[in-house]
C-alpha positions as CSV (number, residue, x, y, z in Angstrom):
1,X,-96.5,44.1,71.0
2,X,-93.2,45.0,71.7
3,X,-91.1,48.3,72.5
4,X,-92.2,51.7,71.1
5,X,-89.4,53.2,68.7
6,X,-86.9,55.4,70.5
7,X,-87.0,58.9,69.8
8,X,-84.9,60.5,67.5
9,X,-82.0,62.2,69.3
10,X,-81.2,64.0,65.8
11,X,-83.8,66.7,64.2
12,X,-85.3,65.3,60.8
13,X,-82.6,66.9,58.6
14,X,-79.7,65.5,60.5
15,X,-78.0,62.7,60.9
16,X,-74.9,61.1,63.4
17,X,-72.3,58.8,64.0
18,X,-70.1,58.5,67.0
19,X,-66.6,57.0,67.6
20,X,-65.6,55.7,70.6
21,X,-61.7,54.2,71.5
22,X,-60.2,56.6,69.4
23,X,-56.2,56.1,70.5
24,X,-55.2,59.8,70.6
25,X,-55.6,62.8,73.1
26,X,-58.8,65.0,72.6
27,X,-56.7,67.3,72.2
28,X,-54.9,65.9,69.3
29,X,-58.0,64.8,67.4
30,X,-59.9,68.6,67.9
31,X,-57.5,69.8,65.6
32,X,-58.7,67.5,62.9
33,X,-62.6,67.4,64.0
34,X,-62.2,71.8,63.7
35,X,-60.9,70.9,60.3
36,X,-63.9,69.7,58.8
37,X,-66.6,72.1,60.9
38,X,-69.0,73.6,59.0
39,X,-67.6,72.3,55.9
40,X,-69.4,70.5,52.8
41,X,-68.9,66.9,53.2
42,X,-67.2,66.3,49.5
43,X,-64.8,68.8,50.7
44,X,-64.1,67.6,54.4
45,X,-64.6,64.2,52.8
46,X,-61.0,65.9,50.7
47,X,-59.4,67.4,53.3
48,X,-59.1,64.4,55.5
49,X,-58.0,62.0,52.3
50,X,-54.6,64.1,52.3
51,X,-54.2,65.1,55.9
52,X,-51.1,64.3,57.9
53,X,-52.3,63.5,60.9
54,X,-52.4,60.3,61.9
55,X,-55.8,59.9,63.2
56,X,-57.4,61.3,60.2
57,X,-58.2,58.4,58.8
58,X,-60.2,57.5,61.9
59,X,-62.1,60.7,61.8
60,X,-62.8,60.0,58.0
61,X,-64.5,56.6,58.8
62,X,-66.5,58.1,61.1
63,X,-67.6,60.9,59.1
64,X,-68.5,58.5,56.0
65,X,-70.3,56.8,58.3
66,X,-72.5,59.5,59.3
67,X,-73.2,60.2,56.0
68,X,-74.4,56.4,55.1
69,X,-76.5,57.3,58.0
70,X,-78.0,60.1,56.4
71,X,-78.4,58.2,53.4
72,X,-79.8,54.7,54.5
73,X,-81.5,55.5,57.8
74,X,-82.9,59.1,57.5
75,X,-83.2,59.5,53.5
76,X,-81.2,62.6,53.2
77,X,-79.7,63.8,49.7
78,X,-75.5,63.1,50.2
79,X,-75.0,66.2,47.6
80,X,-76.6,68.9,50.0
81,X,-75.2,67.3,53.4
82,X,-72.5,69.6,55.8
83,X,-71.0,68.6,58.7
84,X,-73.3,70.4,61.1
85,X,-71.1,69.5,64.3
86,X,-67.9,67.8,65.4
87,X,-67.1,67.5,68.7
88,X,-64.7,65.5,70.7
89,X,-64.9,63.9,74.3
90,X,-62.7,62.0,76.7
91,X,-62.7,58.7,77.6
92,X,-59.8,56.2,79.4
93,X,-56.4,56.5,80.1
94,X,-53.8,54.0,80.6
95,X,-51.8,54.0,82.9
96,X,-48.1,52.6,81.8
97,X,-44.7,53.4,82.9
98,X,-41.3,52.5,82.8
99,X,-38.3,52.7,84.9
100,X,-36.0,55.4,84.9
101,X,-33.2,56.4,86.4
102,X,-32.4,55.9,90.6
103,X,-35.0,53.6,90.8
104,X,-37.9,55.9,89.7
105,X,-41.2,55.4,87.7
106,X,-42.0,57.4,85.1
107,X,-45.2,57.3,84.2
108,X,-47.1,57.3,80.7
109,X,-50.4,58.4,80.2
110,X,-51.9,56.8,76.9
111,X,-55.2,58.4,76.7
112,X,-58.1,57.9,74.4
113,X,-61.1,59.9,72.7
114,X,-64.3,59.9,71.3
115,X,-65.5,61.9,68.5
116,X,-69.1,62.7,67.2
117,X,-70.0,63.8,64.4
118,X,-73.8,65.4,62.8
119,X,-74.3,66.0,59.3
120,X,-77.4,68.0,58.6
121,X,-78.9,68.8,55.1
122,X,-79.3,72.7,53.8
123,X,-80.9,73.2,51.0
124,X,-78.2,75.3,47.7
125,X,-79.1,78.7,47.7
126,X,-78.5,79.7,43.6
């Protein structure tokens, strides 16, 4: 009885978490998601602890918890994990404004993000 279990939209040796709301522009928060490409996860783990960015604490959270994922859901080994992908999307913008002079509107765009991040295992090569 029941449903049948959803395929797995990860291969075996990977794991992801998304964030969604981020309150930044995608453009803003690529700088920080290229940051960590392709890096170990202790290291990007690092590299975000003592960013200045404002938003890298958000992109930390996520990443830690793609890497629970990995841990809890998929049994993967935290010490041989990288961060396979990062990639950022768009989502809402508000639309605010505020008078200005000659009774004009100017208008402010707050827009938001999403970010995903994969972790996948490799195997050290000694």
């Amino acid at each position: 009885m029941g449903k049948e279990k959803n395929p797995r939209r990860v291969a075996d040796n990977e794991a992801m978490a998304k964030t969604r709301m981020l309150r930044t522009s995608p453009q803003k928060l690529n700088l920080v998601a290229a940051m960590i490409r392709g890096k170990k996860v202790e290291k990007a783990l690092t590299d975000l602890t003592f960013s200045n960015k404002r938003i890298a604490e958000d992109v930390k959270k996520c990443l830690q918890s793609a890497i629970a994922n990995a841990e809890n859901n998929h049994n993967l080994d935290v010490d041989e994990l990288i961060v396979a992908e990062a990639y950022v999307g768009k989502n809402l913008v508000m639309k605010r404004g505020r008078p200005r002079a000659r009774g004009r509107f100017g208008a402010l765009r707050k827009p938001f993000s999403e970010l995903t991040i994969k972790v996948r295992q490799v195997e050290e090569q000694a």
